[in-house]
N, C-alpha and C positions, 0 to 999 in steps of 0.2 A: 829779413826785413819785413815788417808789417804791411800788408795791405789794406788801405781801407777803401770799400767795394759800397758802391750802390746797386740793386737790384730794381728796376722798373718794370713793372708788372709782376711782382712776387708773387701773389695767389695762386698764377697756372703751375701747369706740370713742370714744365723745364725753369722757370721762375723758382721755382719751391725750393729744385733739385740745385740751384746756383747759388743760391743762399746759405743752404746746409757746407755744401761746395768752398765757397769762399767765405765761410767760416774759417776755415784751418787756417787761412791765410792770414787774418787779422779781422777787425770790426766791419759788422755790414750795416748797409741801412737800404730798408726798404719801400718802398711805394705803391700800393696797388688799388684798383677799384672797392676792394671790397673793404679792408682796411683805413683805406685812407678817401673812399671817395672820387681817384682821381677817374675822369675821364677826357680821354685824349681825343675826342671829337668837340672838346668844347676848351678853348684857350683859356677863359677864365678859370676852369676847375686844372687845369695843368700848373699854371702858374700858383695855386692859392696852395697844392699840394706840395711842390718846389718851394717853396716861401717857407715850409715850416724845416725846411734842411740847412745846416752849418757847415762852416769846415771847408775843407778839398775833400776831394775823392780821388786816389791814382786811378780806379777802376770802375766802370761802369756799363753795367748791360743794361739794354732795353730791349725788353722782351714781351713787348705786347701784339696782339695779333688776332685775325680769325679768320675761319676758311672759307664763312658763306654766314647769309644774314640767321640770326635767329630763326631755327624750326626750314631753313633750307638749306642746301647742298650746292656744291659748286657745280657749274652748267659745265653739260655733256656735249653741247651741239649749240650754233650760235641760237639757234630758237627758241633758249630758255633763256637769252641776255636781258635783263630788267633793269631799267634806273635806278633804282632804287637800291637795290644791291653794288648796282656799280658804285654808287654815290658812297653807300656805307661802309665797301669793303676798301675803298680809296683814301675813305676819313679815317678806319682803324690801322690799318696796316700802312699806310703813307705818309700823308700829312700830319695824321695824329704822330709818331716817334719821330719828325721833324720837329713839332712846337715842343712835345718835350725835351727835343737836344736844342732849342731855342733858348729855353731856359734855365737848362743843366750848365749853360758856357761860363759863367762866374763861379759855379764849381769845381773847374778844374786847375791844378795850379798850371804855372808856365813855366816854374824853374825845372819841373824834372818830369818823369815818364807819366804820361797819363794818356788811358786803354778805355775805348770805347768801344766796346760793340754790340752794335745791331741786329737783332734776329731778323732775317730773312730767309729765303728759299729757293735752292735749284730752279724749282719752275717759275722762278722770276726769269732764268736767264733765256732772254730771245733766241743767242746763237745754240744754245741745249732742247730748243721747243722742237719736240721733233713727233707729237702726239696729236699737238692739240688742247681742246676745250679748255676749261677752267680759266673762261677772260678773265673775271675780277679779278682771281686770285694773284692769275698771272701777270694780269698788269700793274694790280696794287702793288707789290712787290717788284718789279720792274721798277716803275715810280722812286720807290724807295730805293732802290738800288743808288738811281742817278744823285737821288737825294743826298744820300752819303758819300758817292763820290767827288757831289758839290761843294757840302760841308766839309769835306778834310781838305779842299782843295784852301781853303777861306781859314780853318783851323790853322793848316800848316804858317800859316802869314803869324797868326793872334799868340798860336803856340805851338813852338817848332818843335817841340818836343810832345806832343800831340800824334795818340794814333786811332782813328777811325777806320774803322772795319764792317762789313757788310757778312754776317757770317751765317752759313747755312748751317744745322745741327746734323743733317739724316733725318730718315721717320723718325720720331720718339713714341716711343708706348706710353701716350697719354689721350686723355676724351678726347683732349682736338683730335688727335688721326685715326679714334675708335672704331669710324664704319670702314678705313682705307686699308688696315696694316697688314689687311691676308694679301696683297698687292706688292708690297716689298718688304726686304728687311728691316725690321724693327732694332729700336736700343732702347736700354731703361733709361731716364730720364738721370738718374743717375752717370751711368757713360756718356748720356749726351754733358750734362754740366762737364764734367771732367775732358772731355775733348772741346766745350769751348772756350774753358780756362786755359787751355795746353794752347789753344792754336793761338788764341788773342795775346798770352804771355811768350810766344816766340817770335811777335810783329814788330818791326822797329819803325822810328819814325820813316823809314823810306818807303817801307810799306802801307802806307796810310792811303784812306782810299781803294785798298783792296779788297775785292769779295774772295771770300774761302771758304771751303767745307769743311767737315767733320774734322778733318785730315791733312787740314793746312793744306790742302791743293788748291790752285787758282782755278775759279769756277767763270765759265767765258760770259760775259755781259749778253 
């Protein structure tokens, strides 16, 4: 059976690698900043980007993100917390893939299986923080977390055959995690798409509102 798949944030690494990915499956359609303009910290540039899309989609990643503002690095120790970063790592990674699943909800059908999900990350989860540092990232992400489990809770009503997911990849060997990967283990961007195709296509609608890893394991909120 065909899949047809939207990619949200297509330009990055793991973006790139989900596209090529869910190819094999059926037709994709993609969206990204550099392409299409969109920017997820401004509602109007989401929406006018969304507007130019048709159809249903059973399947849909949003995959936009970043780890720290342009030309900085995620804080070590709370003495490097700034507003400013907080403000812009909350608008990209948070609110921003809310407005765009704001205006993804007309593209999904209701009669049959539709797959949503969301790039987030491990060090979103509070009950996993066991280091420390990295507020923004960690709370943006956190943010989102609830975010998505607010939205499936509202999807499951509009379409019960709706499934949102909060899904962590692993490192991926891509720029984003370039200064980090001697730190853990890495995957090509390639493995990461293919284990988030695997894990979001074995979600049913009971599982909506779940966060998972790589690996289909339940990652603790």
């Amino acid at each position: 059976m065909s899949i047809r798949t939207l990619i949200v944030g297509a330009s990055g690494g793991i973006g790139a690698a989900l596209v090529a990915r869910c190819g094999d499956d059926g037709e994709v359609v993609t969206l990204s900043r550099s392409a299409d303009g969109l920017d997820v910290t401004d509602e109007a540039s989401v929406e006018r980007a969304v507007a130019t899309l048709d159809g249903a989609f059973q399947r849909m990643f949003i995959t936009v993100g970043i780890l720290a503002p342009a030309g900085g690095e995620p804080e070590r120790r709370l003495g490097e917390v700034a507003q400013d970063a907080l403000a812009q790592l909350f608008a990209v990674n948070a609110s921003g893939p809310l407005l765009v699943l704001k205006h993804l909800v007309p593209y999904l059908p209701k009669g049959e299986i539709a797959r949503i999900g969301v790039l987030s990350a491990r060090v979103g989860s509070i009950g996993d923080n066991g280091i420390g540092g990295w507020y923004a990232y960690r709370a943006s992400k956190a943010a989102l977390n609830q975010f998505v489990r607010t939205a499936a809770i509202e999807l499951s009503r509009s379409h019960p055959k709706s499934i949102l997911a909060a899904l962590h990849p692993g490192t991926v060997a891509t720029p984003f995690t370039a200064d980090y990967q001697g730190r853990h283990k890495t995957v090509p961007p390639e493995a990461a798409a293919e284990n988030l195709a695997r894990v979001l296509g074995e979600l049913a609608p009971a599982d909506t509102g779940s966060f998972r890893d790589q690996n289909g394991e339940t990652v603790e909120w």
